[in-house]
C-alpha positions in Angstrom: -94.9 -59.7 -38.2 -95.7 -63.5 -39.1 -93.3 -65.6 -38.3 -90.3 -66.5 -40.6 -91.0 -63.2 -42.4 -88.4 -60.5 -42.1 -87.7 -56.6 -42.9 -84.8 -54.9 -43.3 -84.0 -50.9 -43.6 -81.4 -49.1 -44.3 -82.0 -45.5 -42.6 -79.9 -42.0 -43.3 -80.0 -38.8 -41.0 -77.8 -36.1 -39.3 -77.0 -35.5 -35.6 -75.4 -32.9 -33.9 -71.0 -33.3 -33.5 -70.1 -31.0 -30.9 -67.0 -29.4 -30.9 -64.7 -26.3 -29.1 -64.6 -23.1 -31.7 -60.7 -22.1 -30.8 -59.2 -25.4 -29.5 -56.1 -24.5 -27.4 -53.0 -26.3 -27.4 -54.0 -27.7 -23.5 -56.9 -28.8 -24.2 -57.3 -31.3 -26.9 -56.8 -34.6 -25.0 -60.2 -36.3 -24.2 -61.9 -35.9 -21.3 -60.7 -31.9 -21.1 -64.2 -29.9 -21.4 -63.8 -26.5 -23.9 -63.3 -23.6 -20.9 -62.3 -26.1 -18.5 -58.5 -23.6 -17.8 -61.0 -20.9 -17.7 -59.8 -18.5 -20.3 -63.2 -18.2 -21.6 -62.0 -18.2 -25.1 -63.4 -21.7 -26.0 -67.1 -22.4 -26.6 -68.8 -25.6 -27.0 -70.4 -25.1 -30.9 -72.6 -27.5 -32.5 -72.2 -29.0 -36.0 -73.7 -31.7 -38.2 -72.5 -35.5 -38.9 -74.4 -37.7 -41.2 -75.8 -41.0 -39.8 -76.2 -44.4 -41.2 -78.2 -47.7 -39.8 -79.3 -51.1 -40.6 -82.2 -52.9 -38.9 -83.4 -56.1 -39.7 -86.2 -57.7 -38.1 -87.7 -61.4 -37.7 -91.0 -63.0 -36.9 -90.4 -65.5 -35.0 -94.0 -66.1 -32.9 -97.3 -65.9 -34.6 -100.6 -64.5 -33.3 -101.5 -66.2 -30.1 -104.8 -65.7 -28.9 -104.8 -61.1 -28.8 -101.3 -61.1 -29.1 -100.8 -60.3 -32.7 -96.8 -62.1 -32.7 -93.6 -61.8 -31.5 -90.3 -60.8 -33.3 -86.4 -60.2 -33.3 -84.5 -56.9 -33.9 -80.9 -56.3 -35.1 -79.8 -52.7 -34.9 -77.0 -50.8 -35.9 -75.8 -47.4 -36.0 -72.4 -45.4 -37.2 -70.8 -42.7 -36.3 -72.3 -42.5 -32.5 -69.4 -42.8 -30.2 -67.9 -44.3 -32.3 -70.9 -47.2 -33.8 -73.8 -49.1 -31.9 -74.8 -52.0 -32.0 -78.5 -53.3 -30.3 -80.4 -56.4 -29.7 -84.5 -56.4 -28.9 -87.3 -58.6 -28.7 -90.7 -56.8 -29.7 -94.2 -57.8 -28.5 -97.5 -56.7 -30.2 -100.4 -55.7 -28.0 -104.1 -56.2 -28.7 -105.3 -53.3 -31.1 -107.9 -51.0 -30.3 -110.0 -50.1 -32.8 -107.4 -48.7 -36.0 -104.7 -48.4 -34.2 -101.7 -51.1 -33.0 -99.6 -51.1 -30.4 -95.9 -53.2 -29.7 -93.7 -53.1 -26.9 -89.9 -53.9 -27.2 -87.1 -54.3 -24.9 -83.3 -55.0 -25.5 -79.7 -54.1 -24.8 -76.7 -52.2 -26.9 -72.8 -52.6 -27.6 -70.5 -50.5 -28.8 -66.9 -49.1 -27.5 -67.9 -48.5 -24.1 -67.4 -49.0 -21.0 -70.6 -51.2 -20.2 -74.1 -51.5 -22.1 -77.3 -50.0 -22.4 -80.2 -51.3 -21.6 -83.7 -49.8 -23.3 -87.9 -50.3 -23.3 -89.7 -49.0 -26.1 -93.8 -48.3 -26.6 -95.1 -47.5 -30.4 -98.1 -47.0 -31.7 -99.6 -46.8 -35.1 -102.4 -45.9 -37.5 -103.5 -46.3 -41.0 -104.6 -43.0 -42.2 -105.8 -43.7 -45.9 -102.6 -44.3 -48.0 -99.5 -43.8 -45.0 -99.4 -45.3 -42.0 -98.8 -42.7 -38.8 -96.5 -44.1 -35.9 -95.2 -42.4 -32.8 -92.7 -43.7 -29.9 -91.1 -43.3 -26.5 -88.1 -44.9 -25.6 -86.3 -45.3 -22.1 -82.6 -45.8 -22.4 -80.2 -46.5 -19.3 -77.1 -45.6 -21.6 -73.6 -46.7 -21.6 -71.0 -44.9 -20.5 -69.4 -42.8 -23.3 -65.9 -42.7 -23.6 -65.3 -39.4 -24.1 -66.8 -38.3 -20.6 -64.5 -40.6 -18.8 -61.0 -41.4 -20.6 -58.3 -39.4 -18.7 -54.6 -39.7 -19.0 -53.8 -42.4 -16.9 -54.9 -45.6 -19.1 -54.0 -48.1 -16.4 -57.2 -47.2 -14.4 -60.5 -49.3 -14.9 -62.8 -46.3 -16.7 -65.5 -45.3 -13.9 -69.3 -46.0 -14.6 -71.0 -42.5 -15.8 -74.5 -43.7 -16.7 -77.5 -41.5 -17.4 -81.4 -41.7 -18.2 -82.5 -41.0 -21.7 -86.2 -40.4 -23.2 -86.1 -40.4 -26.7 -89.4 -39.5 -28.8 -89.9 -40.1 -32.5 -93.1 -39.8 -34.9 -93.0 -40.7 -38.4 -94.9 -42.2 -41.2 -94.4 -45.2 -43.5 -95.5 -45.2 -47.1 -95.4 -48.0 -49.1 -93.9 -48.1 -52.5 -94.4 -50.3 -56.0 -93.4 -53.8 -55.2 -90.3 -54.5 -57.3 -87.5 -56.7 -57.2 -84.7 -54.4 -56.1 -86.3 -51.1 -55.2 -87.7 -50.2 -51.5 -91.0 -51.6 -50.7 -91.2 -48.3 -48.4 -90.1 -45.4 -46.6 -90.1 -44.1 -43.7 -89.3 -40.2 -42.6 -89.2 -39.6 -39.2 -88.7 -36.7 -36.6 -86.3 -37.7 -33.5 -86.4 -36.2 -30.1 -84.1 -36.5 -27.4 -84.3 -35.7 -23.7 -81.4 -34.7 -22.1 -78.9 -34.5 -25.2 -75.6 -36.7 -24.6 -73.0 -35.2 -27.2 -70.6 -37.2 -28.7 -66.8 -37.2 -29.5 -63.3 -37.4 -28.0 -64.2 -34.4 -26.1 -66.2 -33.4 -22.8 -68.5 -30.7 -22.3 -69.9 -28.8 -19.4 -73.5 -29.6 -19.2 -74.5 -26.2 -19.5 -73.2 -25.7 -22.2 -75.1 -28.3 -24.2 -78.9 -27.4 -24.9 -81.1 -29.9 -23.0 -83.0 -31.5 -26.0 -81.8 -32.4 -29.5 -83.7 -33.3 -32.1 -82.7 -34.7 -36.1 -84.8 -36.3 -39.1 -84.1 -39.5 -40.3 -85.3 -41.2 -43.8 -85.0 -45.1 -44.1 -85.9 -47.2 -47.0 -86.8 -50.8 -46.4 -87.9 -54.1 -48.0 -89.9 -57.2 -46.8 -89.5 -60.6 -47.5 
């Protein structure tokens, strides 16, 4: 992106909100996981929760020698434990042939217990009238509260962090340039590897599916 121009998209999907099917009495605090007394008469059960985002993004470097610019990226996300909030510098990388490449790297907030910390790789293609992307993130995520709030608040909350590979691919088609409507969308397929559910509550790990996956639509303009 040149610099001092700028993007920003709004984006709308669902995610998975995990829950217990018969919630006992014993076992609502956070922290608890479903069968964690053993009665076997709670199951972890999967539901939906919509998602909403805002990214905005800023050239800020322009081509230099191969290097096709450098920009800024403001990212935010509600509900995920409870809302995220990230920070990333992106890089372009010399094209090869059709396609583009970028790198990115950054760090995210939210009500946790530390940060996260991600790399990104993306890729991209004109194909006559949409443009195909694909990506793979790396994501040393936060702690989430909900795997490590117990009943004694004085305590510092331990450090439970995890590895995450997330996957997406997508396509973005441009629209009619007018004043207030989108300038394009963007539908995307999400893939992520292992799964970290969200919520007040805890689950046993095997009792959560390894992968999850969710579509996403965003709408965006460019100034």
């Amino acid at each position: 992106m040149p610099a001092g121009h700028s993007q920003a998209t709004l984006g709308m999907g669902q995610g998975p909100l995990w829950h217990c099917d018969s919630a006992l009495p014993d076992s609502l605090r956070a922290g608890k996981s479903c069968n964690e007394d053993g009665s076997g008469v709670e199951k972890a059960v999967v539901g939906a929760v919509s998602q909403a985002s805002f990214d905005y993004r800023l050239g800020i470097l322009d081509s230099v020698g191969k290097l096709p610019g450098l920009e800024l990226e403001w990212h935010v996300e509600a509900p995920t434990n409870p809302a995220t909030m990230e920070f990333a510098l992106n890089l372009g990388l010399p094209g090869g042939g059709d396609f583009h490449h970028k790198i990115g790297a950054g760090w995210g907030v939210g009500a946790w217990a530390d940060n996260s910390f991600f790399v990104e790789y993306a890729v991209s293609r004109r194909v006559g009238f949409p443009v195909f992307f694909g990506n793979l993130r790396v994501t040393y995520l936060a702690t989430q509260i909900g795997t490590v709030l117990g009943d004694d608040f004085s305590k510092a909350l331990p450090s439970d962090r995890v590895l995450v590979t997330q996957a997406g691919a997508g396509l973005l088609l441009k629209l009619p340039r007018w004043r207030v409507a989108p300038d394009f969308l963007i539908p995307q397929l999400n893939v992520t590897v292992p799964q970290v559910p969200g919520g007040e509550r805890a689950f046993r790990a095997q009792d959560i599916p390894t992968a999850q996956w969710n579509m996403s639509l965003g709408m965006g303009w460019t100034y």
